[in-house]
N, C-alpha and C positions, 0 to 999 in steps of 0.2 A: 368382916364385911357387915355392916350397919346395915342398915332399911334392910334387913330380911326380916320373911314370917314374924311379928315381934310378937305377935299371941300365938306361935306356935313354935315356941324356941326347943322343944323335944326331937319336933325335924330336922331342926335347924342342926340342932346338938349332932344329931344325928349323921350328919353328912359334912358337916362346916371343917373339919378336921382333912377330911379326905379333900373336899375343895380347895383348902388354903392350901395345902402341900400340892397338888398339882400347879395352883395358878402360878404362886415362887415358881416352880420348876418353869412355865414358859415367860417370868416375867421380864426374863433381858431381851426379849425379843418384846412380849408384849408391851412394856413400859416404855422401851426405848421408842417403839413406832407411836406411842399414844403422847409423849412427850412432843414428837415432830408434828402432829394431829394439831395438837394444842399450840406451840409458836405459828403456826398456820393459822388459828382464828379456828378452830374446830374441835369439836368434839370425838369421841373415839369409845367406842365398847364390842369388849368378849359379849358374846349372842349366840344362841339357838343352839344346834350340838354341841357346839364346845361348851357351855355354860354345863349342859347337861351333862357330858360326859364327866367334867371336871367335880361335879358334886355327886358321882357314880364313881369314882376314882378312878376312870378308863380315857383318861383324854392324852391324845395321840399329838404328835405333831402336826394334825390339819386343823389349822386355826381361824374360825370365823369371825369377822368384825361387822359390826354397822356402824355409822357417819353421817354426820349431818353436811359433809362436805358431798358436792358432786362431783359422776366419773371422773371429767378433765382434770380437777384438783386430784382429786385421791391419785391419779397418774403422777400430774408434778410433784406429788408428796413423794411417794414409789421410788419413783424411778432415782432418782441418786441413792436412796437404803439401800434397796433391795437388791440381788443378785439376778435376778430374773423378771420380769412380770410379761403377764400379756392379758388383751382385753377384748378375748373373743366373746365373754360377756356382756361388754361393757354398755349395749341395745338394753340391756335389765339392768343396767348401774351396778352391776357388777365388776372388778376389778382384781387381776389373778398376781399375786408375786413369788416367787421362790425367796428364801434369806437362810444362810449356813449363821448359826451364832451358838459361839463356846455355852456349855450350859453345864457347870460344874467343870470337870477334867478332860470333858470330850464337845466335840462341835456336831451339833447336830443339824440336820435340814427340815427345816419347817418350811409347809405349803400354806400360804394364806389366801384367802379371800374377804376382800372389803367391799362392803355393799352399800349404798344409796339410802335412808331412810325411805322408804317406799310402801306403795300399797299395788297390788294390781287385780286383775280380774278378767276374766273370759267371757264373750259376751254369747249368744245363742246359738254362734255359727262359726265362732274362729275355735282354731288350732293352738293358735299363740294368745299368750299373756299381753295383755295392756298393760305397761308398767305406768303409772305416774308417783313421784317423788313424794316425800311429806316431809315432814317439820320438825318431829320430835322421835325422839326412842318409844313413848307411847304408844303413836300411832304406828310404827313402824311395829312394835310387837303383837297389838291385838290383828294385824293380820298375817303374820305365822299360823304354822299347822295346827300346833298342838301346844297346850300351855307347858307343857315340858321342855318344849324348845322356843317359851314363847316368854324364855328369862336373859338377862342381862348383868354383865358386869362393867360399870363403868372404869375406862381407865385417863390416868393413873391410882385415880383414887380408891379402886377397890369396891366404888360402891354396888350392891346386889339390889338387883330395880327387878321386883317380882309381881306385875300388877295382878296377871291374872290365877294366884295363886297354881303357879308351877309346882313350887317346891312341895308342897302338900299334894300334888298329883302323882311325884318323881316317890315320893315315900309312899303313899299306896300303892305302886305302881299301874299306875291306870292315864289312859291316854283318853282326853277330853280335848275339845276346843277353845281358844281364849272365846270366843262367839256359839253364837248356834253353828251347829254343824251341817245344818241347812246354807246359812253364808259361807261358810269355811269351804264348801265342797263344789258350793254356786262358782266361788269366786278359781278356783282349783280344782275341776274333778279328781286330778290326779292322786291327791290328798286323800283319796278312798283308800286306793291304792296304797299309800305311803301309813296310811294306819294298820293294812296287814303287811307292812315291811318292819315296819318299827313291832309291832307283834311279836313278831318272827323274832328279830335282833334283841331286843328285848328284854323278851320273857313277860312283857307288858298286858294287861287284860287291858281291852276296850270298852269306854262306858257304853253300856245300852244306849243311849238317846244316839249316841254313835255311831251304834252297829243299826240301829233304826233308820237312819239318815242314807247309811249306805244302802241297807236295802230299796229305798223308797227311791235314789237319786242315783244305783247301778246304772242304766244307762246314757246318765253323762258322762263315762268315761269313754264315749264314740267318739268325743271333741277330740281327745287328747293325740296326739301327735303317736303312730307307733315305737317310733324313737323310743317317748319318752317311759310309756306304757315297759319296753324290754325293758329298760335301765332300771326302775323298779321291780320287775319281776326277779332279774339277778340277783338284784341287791336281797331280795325277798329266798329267792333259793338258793345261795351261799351262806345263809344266815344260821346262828347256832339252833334255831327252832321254827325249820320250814314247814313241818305241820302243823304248827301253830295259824302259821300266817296265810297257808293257802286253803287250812278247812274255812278259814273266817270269809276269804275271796269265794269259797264252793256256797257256804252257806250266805251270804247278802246276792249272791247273784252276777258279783263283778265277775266269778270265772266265765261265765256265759258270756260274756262278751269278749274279754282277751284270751283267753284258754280255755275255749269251749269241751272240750279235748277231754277234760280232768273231768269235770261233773259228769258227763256222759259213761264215765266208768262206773256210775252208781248202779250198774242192773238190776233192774229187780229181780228178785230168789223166785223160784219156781215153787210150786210148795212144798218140796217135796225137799228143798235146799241142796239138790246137787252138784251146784258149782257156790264158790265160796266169792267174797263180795273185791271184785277185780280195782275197787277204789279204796277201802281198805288197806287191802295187799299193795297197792303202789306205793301207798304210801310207809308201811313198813319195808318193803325193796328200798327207800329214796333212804329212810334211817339206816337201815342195816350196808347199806353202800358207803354212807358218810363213815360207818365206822371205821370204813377200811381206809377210808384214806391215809396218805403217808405224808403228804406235805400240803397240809393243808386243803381249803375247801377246794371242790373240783367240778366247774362248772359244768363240763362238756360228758362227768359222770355222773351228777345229778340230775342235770338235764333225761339226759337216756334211762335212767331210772324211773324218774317221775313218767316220761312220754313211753317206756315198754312196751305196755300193753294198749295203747288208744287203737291200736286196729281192731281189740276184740270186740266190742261193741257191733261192729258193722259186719264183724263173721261169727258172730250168735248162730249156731244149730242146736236144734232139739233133736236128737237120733233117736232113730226107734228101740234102739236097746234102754233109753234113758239118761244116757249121757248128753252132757253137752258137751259138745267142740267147738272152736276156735281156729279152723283150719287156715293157716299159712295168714293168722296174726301178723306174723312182725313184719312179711312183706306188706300188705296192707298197714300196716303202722308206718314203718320207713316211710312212705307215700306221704301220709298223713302228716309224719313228724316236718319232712321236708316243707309239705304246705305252710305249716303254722308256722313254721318257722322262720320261712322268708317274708311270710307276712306282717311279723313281729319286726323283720331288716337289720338278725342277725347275719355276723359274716359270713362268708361261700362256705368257707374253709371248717367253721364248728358246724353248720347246717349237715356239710357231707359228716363230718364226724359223730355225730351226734344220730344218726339216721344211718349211719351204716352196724352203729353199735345197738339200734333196737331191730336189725335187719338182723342180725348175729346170735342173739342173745337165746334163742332156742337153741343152736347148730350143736352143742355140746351135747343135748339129750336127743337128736336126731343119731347119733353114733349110740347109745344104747349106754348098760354099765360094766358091758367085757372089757378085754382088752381090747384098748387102741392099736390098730395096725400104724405101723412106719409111716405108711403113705396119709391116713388120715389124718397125722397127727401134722406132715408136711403142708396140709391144704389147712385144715383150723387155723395153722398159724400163719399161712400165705394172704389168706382170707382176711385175717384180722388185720396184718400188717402192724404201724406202729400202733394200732388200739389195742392190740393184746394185754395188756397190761391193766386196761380199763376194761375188758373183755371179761377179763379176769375175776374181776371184782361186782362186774355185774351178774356175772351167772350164779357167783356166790349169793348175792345179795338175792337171787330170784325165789333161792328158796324158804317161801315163810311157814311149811308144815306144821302144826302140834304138833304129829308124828314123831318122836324124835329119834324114834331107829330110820324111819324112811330120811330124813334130816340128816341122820350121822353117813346112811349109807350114801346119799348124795354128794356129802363133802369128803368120804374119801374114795371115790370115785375120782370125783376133781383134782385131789390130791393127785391121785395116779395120774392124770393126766398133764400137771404141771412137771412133773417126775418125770416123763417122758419125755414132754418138751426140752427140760433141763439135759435130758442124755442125751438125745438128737442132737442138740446143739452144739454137745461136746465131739460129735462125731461127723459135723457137717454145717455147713453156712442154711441157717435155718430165718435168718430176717431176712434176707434180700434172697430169696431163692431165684436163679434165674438156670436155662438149660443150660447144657456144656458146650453146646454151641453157639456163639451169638449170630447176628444178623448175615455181617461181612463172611465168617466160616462157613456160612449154608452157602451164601452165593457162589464161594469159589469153589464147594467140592460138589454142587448141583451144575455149575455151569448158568447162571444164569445171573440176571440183571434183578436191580428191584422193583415188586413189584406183589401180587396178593398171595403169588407162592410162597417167596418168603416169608409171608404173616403166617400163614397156612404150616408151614414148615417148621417153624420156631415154635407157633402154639403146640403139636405135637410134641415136639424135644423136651418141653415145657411141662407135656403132661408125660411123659416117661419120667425126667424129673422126679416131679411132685411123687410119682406109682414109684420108683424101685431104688432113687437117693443118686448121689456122684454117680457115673456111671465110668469116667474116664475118655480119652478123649478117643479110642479108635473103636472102643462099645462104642460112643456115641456116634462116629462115622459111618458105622456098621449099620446101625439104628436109620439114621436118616437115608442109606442107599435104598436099604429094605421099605423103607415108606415111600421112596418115591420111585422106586419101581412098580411097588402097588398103584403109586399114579397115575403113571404112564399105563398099566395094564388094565385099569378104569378106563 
């Protein structure tokens, strides 16, 4: 690859190896579509992540392009190649395709996006981006986020267009602006944000004048759309190093405005330091949670790890003995997690998940470290439903003691109680617990129609159940005469 760093070919050396062997790997795709570019009257280049990943040696099959061609062309370019496209972008000169192409002895799927040479900006009071087009790959790269992703490969030719010295960013690893970071962040608040995502993703330091800019220009990220505000935030906590990237959000200020929630865990110590520091601790709960995952990152359990304890702030007590408490935290949390959460215009569906698992996440140390009764161990796992699993791994994760006998006695305790679960299980339908009677069996051996006795009726059977396991079916008819004779005699 020519025109890279040429007074800095140590970098260059440095990563030019891992680059060339990624780009061959995507070049029967990338070549073949920059050839069709070109009989077209157009130009064609790899940009921005993919550039970077590929001189990272981590580039994936989502492949970026820019053009000097506009939407409607890059369409009639597309559309006969490709396997797929669509251009719900296409308002930002964006252009989306799907294409399967053989790559060695196997055919793989590559996602592309081709983009409009472009510049845009936010003006005082929008939400949305102004897009207008530009002219060259030039201008098209000094307004990117970061000079990291603010590099180029022209295709066919391979050529490496690094104006705002990227590649000597990508090798100290440090994220700067191709501009001041005052225009970069004018033109995109969002790009505050995307500096502690890429952080995070990383492993990347941010330059000071950076982390300056964000401080001084945290509350332009009120423009931004909540949409777009989550999609970074995820991107930000799925990432191999989310404390990296949300102390950097606590510390400029931007949590104070999308997850106010996190900074407000900093309490101050009493002097006497009897509770330990509840934003700390989160953030060791959110690592020691990631460790457990099993298939990969897991949003709807980092999520509940990170948001645990946001109710304790607002049930702060100072008791007279000297303690402090936090009484019935995680209902007050749930509440809260709920709030932010739809505010943010995450789904129904993770919102209840996600808020039912910081509702949950004491209920194991509400049972004590005896033995679990049958019946308890029925309602823990009734309660949890399918989050048991993540249930699981949160209450592990809750414990971050020095102590480490108080530490070992909590995790087999835990033990014991996944050990019980595991036996119950073996002895009885323990995920979908429902009575021995259903709805239609009450009516016909009560004699009655539907109606609030049968809700009345069933939740009872319901809590027999859960208290004393299978009862069989003429216990249970036995069961239900006995209760509604009590009714009748009410």
């Amino acid at each position: 690859m020519p025109n890279a760093n040429e007074d800095n070919p140590r970098a260059l050396s440095q990563v030019q190896q891992r680059a060339v062997s990624e780009l061959l790997r995507v070049s029967p795709v990338a070549d073949d579509l920059a050839r069709r570019f070109k009989e077209a009257g157009f130009s064609l280049a790899l940009v921005g992540g993919s550039v970077r990943d590929a001189l990272l040696g981590r580039l994936g099959n989502d492949l970026d392009f820019t053009t000097d061609a506009r939407p409607e062309d890059v369409l009639k370019i597309l559309r006969p190649w490709a396997d797929a496209t669509w251009d719900v972008g296409i308002a930002f000169g964006t252009v989306g395709a799907q294409k399967d192409a053989r790559v060695g002895d196997a055919v793989q799927r590559f996602q592309i996006e081709v983009t409009t040479y472009r510049s845009e900006a936010y003006d005082r009071s929008s939400r949305k981006p102004e897009v207008s087009y530009g002219h060259s790959i030039e201008e098209d790269l000094v307004r990117r986020d970061f000079t990291v992703n603010a590099m180029a490969v022209a295709l066919p030719e391979k050529e490496f267009i690094d104006p705002h010295r990227g590649l000597d960013d990508l090798a100290a690893r440090v994220l700067r602006t191709p501009g001041t970071p005052e225009e970069s962040f004018s033109d995109d608040p969002l790009r505050m944000m995307r500096a502690a995502r890429f952080a995070a993703q990383l492993d990347f330091e941010v330059a000071p004048e950076v982390v300056t800019a964000m401080k001084d220009m945290a509350g332009r990220i009120e423009i931004v759309s909540a949409e777009r505000v989550r999609d970074e935030l995820n991107k930000l906590i799925l990432s191999a190093y989310p404390r990296k990237g949300l102390t950097l959000l606590v510390e400029t200020g931007l949590a104070d405005h999308v997850l106010p929630e996190l900074p407000a865990l900093r309490l101050e110590r009493d002097e006497h330091h009897r509770h330990k520091d509840v934003y700390d601790h989160t953030l060791i709960v959110l690592e020691q949670a990631m460790a457990l995952e099993q298939d990969g990152p897991d949003l709807a359990l980092r999520l509940a790890a990170l948001l645990h304890d946001i109710g304790k702030p607002k049930t702060r007590r100072f008791e007279k003995d000297g303690r402090v408490s936090f009484h019935h935290h995680e209902v007050v949390g749930a509440k809260m997690t709920k709030k932010r959460m739809t505010a943010l215009k995450y789904p129904n569906e993770l919102v209840k998940d996600v808020s039912r698992l910081v509702e949950l996440h004491l209920r194991f140390h509400g049972y004590g470290m005896g033995e679990w009764t049958d019946s308890a161990v029925r309602r823990y796992v009734r309660d949890a439903g399918p989050l048991l699993d993540r249930l699981h791994k949160l209450t592990r994760s809750d414990c971050t003691t020095r102590n480490k006998r108080k530490a070992a006695a909590l995790s087999r305790a835990y033990d014991g109680l996944e050990e019980r679960i595991a036996q119950l299980k073996e002895q009885e339908e323990l995920d979908a617990i429902r009575p021995d009677l259903d709805g239609n069996q009450i009516m016909e051996i009560l004699g009655v129609g539907p109606g609030p006795v049968v809700g009345r009726a069933y939740k009872h059977m319901l809590e027999l159940r859960l208290e004393n396991g299978p009862m069989g079916h003429d216990a249970a008819v036995a069961a239900l005469k006995e209760w509604w004779a009590e009714q009748s005699e009410g």
